[in-house]
PLY file of the C-alpha trace (Angstrom):
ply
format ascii 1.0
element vertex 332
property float x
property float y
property float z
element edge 331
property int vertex1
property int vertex2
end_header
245.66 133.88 215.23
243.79 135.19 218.35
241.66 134.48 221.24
238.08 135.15 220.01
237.27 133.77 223.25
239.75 133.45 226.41
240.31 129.65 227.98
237.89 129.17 230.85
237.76 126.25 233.12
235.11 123.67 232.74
233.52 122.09 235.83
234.18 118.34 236.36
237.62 117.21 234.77
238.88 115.02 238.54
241.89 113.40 235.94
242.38 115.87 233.67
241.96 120.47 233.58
239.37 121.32 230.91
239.03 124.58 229.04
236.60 125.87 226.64
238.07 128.41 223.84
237.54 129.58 220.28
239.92 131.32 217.84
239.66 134.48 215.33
241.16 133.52 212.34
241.64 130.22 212.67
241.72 127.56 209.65
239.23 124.62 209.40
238.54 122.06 211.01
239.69 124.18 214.16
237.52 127.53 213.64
234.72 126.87 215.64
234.36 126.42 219.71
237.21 124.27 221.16
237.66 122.28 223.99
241.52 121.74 225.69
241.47 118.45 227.90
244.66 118.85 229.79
246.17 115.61 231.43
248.96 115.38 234.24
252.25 115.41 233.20
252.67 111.76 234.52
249.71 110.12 232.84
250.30 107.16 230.63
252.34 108.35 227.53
249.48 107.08 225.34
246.47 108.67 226.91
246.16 111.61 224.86
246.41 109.29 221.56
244.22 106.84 223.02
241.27 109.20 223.72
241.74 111.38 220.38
241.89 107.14 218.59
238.72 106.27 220.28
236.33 109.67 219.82
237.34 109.50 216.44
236.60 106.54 215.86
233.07 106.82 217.06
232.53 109.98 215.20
233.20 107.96 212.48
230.75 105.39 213.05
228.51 108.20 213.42
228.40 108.42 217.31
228.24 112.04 219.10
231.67 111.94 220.29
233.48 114.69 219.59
236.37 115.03 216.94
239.62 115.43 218.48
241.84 118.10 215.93
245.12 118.06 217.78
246.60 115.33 219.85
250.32 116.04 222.14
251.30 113.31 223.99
254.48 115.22 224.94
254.56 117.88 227.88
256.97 120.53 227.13
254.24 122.65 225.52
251.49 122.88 228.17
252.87 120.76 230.94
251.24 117.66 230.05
250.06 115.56 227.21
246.74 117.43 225.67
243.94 116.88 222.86
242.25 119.69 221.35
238.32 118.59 220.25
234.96 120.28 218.83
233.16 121.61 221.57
229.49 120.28 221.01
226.35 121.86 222.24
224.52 121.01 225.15
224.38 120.61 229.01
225.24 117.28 230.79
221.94 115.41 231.44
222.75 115.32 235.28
222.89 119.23 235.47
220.10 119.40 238.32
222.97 117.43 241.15
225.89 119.64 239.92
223.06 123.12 240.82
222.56 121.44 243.62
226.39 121.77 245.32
226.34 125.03 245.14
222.22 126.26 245.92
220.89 126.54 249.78
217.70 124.51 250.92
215.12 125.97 249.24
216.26 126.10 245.81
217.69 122.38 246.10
213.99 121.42 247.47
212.67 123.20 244.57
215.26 121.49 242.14
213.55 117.95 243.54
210.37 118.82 243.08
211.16 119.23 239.31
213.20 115.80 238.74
210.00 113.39 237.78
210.01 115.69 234.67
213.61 115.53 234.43
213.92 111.97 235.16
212.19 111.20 232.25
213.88 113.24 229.63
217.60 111.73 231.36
216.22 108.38 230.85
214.91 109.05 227.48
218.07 110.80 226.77
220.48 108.14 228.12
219.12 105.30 226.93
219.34 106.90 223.08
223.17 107.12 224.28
223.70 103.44 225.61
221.70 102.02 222.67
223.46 103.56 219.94
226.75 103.04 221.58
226.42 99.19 222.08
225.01 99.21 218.40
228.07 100.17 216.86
230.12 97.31 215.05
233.28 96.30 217.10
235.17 95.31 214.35
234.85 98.38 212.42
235.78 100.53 215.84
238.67 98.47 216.31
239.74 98.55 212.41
239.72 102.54 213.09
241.70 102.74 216.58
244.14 100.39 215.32
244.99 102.79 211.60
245.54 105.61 214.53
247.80 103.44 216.12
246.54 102.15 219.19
246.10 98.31 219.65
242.68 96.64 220.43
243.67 94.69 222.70
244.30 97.62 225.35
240.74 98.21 225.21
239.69 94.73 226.09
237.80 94.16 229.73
240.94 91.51 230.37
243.51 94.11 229.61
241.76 96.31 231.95
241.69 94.17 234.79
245.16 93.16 234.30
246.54 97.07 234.63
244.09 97.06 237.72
245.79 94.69 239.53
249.03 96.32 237.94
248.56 99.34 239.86
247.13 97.71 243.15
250.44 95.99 243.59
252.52 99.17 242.31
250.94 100.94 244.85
250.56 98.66 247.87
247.21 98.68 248.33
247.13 95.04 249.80
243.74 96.03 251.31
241.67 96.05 247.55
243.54 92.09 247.50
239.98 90.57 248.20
238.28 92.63 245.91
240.51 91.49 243.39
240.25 87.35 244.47
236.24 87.87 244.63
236.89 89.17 240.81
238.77 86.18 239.62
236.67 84.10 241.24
233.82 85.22 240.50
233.34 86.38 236.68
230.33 85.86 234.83
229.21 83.53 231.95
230.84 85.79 228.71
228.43 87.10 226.69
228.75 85.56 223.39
228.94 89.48 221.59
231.58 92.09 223.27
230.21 96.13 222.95
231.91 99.07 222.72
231.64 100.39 226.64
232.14 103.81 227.82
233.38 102.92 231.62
231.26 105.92 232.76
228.36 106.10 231.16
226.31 108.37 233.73
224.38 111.45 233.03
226.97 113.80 233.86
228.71 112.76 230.58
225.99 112.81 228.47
225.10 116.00 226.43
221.72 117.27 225.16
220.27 120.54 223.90
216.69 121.17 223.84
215.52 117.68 223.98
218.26 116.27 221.57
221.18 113.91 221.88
224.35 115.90 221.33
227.04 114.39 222.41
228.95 111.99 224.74
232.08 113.08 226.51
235.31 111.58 228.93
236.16 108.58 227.26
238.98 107.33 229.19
237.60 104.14 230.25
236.22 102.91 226.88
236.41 98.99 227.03
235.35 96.54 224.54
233.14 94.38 227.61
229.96 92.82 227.99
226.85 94.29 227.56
226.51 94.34 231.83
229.70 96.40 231.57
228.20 99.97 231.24
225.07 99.20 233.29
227.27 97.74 236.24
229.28 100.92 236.16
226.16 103.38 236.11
224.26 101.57 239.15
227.78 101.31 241.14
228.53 105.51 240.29
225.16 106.87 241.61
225.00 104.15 244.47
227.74 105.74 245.73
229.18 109.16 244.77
229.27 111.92 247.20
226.60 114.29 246.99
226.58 117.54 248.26
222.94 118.19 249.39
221.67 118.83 252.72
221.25 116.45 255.12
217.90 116.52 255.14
217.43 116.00 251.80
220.67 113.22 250.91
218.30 110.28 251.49
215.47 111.27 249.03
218.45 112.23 246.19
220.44 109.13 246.72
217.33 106.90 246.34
216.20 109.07 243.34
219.52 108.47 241.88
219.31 104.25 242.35
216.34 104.43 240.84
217.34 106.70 238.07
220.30 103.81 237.72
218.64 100.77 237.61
215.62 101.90 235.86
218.30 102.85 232.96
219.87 99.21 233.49
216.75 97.70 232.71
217.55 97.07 229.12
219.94 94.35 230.40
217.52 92.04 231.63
217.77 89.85 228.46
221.52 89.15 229.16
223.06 86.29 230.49
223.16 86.14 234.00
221.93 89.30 234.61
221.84 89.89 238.18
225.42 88.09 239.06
226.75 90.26 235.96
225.60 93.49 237.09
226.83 92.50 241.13
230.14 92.12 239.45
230.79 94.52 237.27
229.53 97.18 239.95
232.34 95.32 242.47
234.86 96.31 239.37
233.77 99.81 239.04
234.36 100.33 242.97
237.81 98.79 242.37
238.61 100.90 239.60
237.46 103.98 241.93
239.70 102.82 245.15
242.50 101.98 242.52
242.39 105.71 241.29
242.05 106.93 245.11
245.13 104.62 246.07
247.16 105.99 243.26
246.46 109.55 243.73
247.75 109.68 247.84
250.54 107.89 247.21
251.10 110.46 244.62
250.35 113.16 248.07
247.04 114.29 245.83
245.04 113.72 249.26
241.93 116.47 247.48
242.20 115.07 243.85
239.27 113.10 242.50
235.56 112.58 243.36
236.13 109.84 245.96
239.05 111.07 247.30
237.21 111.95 250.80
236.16 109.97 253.71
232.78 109.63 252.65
233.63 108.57 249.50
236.30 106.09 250.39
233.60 104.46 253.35
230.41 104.92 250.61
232.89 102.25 247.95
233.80 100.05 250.82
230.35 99.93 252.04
229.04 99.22 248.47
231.63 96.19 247.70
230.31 94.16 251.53
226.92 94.58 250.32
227.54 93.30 247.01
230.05 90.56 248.00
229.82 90.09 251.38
233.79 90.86 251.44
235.85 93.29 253.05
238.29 95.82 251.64
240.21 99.04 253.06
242.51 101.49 251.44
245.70 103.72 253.67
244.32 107.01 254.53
0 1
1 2
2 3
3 4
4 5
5 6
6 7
7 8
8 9
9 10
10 11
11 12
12 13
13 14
14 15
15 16
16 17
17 18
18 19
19 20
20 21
21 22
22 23
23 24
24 25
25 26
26 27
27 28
28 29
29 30
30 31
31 32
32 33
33 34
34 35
35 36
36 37
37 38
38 39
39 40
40 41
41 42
42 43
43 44
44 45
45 46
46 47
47 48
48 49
49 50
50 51
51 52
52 53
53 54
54 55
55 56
56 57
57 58
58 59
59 60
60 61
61 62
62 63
63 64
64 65
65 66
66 67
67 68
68 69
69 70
70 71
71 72
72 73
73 74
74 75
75 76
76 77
77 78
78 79
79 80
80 81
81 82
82 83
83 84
84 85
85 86
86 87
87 88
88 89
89 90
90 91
91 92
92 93
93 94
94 95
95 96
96 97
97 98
98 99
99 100
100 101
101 102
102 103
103 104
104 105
105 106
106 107
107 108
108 109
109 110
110 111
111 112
112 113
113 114
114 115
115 116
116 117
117 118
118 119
119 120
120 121
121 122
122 123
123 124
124 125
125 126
126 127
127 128
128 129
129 130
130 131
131 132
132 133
133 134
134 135
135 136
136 137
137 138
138 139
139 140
140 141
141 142
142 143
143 144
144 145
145 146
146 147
147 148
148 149
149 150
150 151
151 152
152 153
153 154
154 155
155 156
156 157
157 158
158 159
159 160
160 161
161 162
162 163
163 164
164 165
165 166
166 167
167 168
168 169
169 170
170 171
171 172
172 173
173 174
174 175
175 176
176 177
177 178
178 179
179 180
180 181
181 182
182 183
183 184
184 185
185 186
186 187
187 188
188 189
189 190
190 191
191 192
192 193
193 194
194 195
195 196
196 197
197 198
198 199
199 200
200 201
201 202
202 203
203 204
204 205
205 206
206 207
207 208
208 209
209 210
210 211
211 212
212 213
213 214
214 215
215 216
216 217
217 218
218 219
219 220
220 221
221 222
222 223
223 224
224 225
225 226
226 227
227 228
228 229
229 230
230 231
231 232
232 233
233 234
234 235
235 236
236 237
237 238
238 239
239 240
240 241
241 242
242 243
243 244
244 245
245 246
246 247
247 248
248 249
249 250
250 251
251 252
252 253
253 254
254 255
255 256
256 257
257 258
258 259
259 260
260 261
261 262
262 263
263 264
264 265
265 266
266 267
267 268
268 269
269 270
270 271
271 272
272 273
273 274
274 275
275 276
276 277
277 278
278 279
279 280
280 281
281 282
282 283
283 284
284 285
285 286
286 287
287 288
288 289
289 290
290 291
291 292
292 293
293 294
294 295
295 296
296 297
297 298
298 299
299 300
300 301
301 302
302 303
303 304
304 305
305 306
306 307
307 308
308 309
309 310
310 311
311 312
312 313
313 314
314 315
315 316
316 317
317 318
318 319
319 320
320 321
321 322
322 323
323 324
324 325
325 326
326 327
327 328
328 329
329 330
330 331
């Protein structure tokens, strides 16, 4: 076999180097356009079986994840554990903020004057993507995970917050301590039906060409949660990733991005507790972002990851004393 087209790096990708490639000659299910995800060489041994188990399993279910082909959870090959999936068609729904890092003032103003049109097509867009997802039946997901060889019960919100506070100690980070006692203390009434989350479920990782639904990507956080789970997450992300506009214009993008958030988080007004649900599962996603932050310095990786900055650091900080009142800090 043969390049038919050469490995090129794909933006985003903080946890993981992403490549887009096809082959010439190549046998099915593997002839058409590829995507590498390329993990660190000192990820858990079972994240590259984990992720290949769960896309799989959605595909199966008839979601628009895509189909992992190959799965190495070894390193010698590539340098670290790798799946190989279908590339699917598209551009992610939150394509306007990533043109926006790299254009000058006037084409970002221009860019803003276009997202009401936008905003509805990413809401239309993303709400097909949440829906269907929380759809699917748990059991059967679970049924499919497990004949790949992965247990359930990793997947599960408690097992998630247990390897959170895992890695808090492992690490030191006594400052996230509070975060982690307002948790405990402070978890919502369980709703009585678990969902199949994503973890991330903002626009960035949803896919769509020409008005359609084509796919959902970066499932490394899938947990089997509440309902509030996803929408908790989504309000949390665009609350308080960096953005890379300027200044003049950072305060009309940040508010268009809360709305954009909690307009799409408006389908969980029928759950139980709703407000103290979402206020505590966007405290978990900042935890889960400081965690990673904490994690990658003491590893020395002082650039690596979206929130690895000052601003992002202080914008999760700020985020959990609004929410809780409480006060956390990570080592610089």
């Amino acid at each position: 076999m043969a390049y038919a087209e050469t490995p090129t790096r794909i933006s985003g990708g903080y946890d993981a180097t992403i490549l887009r490639f096809s082959l010439h000659g190549a046998p099915e299910p593997v002839s058409g356009p590829l995507v590498l995800r390329l993990f660190q060489s000192n990820v858990d041994a079972q994240r590259a079986p984990r992720e290949a188990a769960v896309q799989n399993a959605l595909a199966g279910l008839g979601y628009p994840a895509p189909r992992v082909f190959v799965t190495e959870a070894r390193v010698e090959a590539l340098g670290g554990p790798f799946i190989i999936m279908e590339r699917v068609p598209g551009l992610p729904l939150g394509s306007e903020f990533e043109g926006l890092r790299i254009k000058g003032f006037r084409q970002a103003f221009d860019t803003l004057r276009q997202l009401p049109r936008a905003r509805r097509e990413m809401l239309r867009l993303w709400d097909e993507a949440q829906t269907r997802l929380q759809a699917l039946p748990v059991s059967d997901f679970v049924d499919r995970i497990e004949r790949a060889g992965i247990s359930g019960e990793t997947l599960t919100f408690d097992a998630n917050f247990a390897g959170l506070r895992a890695s808090a100690e492992e690490f030191g980070l006594e400052g996230l301590r509070p975060a982690i006692d307002w948790l405990v203390q402070h978890r919502p009434t369980r709703s009585q039906t678990a969902v199949i989350s994503h973890g991330d479920f903002q626009p960035l990782n949803v896919l769509a060409d020409n008005g359609r639904l084509t796919g959902v990507i970066d499932w490394v956080k899938t947990t089997i949660a509440d309902p509030a789970f996803d929408y908790g997450a989504a309000i949390a992300i665009l609350a308080t990733v960096p953005i890379h506009v300027p200044a003049v214009l950072g305060w009309g993008m940040r508010a268009f991005m809360n709305n954009l958030a909690r307009t799409h988080a408006r389908h969980s007004r029928s759950l139980p507790q709703k407000d103290a649900a979402l206020r505590y599962y966007q405290v978990f996603n900042c935890l889960v972002q400081m965690v990673t932050v904490g994690r990658n310095r003491a590893h020395g990786k002082m650039t690596h990851g979206v929130y690895n900055s000052a601003v992002g650091v202080a914008n999760l900080v700020n985020h959990v004393h609004l929410l809780s009142g409480i006060e956390v800090s990570l080592p610089s």
